[in-house]
C-alpha positions in Angstrom: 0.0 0.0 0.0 1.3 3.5 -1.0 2.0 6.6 1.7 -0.7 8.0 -0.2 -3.3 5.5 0.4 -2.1 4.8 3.7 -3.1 8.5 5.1 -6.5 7.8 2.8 -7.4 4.9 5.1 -6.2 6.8 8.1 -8.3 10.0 7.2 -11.2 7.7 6.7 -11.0 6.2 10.1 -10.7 9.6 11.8 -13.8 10.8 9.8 -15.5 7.5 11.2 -14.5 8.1 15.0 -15.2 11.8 14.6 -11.4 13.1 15.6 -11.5 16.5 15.0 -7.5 17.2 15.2 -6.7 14.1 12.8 -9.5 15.1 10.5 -8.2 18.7 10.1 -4.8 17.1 10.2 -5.2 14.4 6.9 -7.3 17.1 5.3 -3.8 19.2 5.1 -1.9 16.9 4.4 -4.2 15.0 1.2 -4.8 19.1 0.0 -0.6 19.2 -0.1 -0.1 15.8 -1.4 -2.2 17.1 -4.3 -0.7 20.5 -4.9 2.6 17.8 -5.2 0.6 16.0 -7.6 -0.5 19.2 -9.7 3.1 20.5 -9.0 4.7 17.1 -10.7 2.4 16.9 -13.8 3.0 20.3 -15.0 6.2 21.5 -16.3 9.2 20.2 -17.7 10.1 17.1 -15.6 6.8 15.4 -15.8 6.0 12.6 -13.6 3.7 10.6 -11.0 4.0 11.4 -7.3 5.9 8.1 -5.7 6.7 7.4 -1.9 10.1 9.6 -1.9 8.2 12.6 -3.0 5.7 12.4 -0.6 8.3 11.4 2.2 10.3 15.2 1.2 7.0 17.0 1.5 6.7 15.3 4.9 10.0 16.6 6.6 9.6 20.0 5.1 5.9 19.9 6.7 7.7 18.6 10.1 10.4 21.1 10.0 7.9 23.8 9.8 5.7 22.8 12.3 9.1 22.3 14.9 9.9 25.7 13.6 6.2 26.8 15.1 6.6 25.2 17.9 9.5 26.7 18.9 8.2 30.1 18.5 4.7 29.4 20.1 7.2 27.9 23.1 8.9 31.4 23.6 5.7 33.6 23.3 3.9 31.5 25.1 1.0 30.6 23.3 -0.2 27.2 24.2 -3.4 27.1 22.6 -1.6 27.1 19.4 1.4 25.1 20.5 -0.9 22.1 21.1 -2.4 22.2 17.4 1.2 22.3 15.7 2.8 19.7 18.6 -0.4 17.5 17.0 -0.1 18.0 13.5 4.2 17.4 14.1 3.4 14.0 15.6 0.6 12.7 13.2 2.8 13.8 10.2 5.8 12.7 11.8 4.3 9.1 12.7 4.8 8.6 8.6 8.0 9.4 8.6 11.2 6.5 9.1 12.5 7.0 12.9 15.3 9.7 13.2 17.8 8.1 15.0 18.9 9.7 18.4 22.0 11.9 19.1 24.4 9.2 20.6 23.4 7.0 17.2 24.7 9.8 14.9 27.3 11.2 16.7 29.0 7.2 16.2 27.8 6.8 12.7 29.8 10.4 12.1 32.2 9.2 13.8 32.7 6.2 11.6 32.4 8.0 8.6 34.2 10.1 9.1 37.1 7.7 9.8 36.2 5.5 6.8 37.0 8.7 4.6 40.0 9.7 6.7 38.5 13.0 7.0 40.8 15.7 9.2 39.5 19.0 8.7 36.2 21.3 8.1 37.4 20.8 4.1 36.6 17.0 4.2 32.7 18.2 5.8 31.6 18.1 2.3 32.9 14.8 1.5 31.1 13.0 5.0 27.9 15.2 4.0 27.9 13.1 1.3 28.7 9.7 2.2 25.4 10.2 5.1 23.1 11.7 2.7 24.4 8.3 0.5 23.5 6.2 3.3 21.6 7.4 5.9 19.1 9.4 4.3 16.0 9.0 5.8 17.5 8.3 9.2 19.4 11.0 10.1 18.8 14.8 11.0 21.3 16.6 8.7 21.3 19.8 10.9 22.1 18.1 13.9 24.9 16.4 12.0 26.3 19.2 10.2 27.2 20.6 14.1 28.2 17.2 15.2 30.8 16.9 12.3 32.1 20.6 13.1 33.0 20.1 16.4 34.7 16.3 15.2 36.2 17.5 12.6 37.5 20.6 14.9 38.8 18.6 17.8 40.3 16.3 14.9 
């Protein structure tokens, strides 16, 4: 079963049991799927929607919504801090677990001595090799910081 009809099903049942959060929440997320779809069947570089495209859409959508949630945080506005923190975890539930800071920081680690990497010149280079092979599993910005400061102290 595709992503696509996966949050179908899953929009269904929250219609069914009357959620009013995942209802809202499916809705926005079927309405961008579609502007995807729209998006990939006009212009040069025609094609059909898959899994990966959908899976992009979905960290951009999580990275705003952590974005909002940050700033509702600060200002302290929990009435809207509990409809993005809702949204970020239903969306979020789709994606392919991140994997935690101690995971990375050893996969960096690794890679970094696979490559023999010694200085902030080689960052491009272990950039590379993670997008390669961790791409779904890792959060880039956390690792860009974490190869810094190993490829600092190297």
């Amino acid at each position: 079963m595709s992503l696509k009809q996966t949050i179908e099903t899953e929009y269904k049942n929250a219609l069914k049991s009357k959620d009013k959060t995942k209802i809202s929440t499916y809705r926005l997320i079927l309405s961008s799927i579609k502007d995807l779809d729209i998006e990939n069947r006009s212009g040069p570089n025609k094609k059909e929607t898959d899994d990966e495209d959908i899976k992009k859409l979905f960290k951009k959508m999580v990275k705003q919504r952590s974005e909002s949630i940050e700033i509702y945080k600060k200002n302290n506005r929990t009435d809207l801090l509990e409809v993005e923190q809702n949204e970020y975890d239903i969306i979020s539930s789709f994606l392919p677990k991140v994997l935690g800071d101690e995971e990375t920081k050893k996969i960096c680690e690794e890679i970094i001595t696979k490559l023999g990497a010694s200085s902030l010149k080689d960052m491009g280079k272990v950039m590379g090799e993670l997008k390669k092979e961790y791409s779904d599993k890792i959060d880039f910005a956390k690792a860009g910081s974490l190869i810094k400061e190993l490829l600092n102290n190297s």
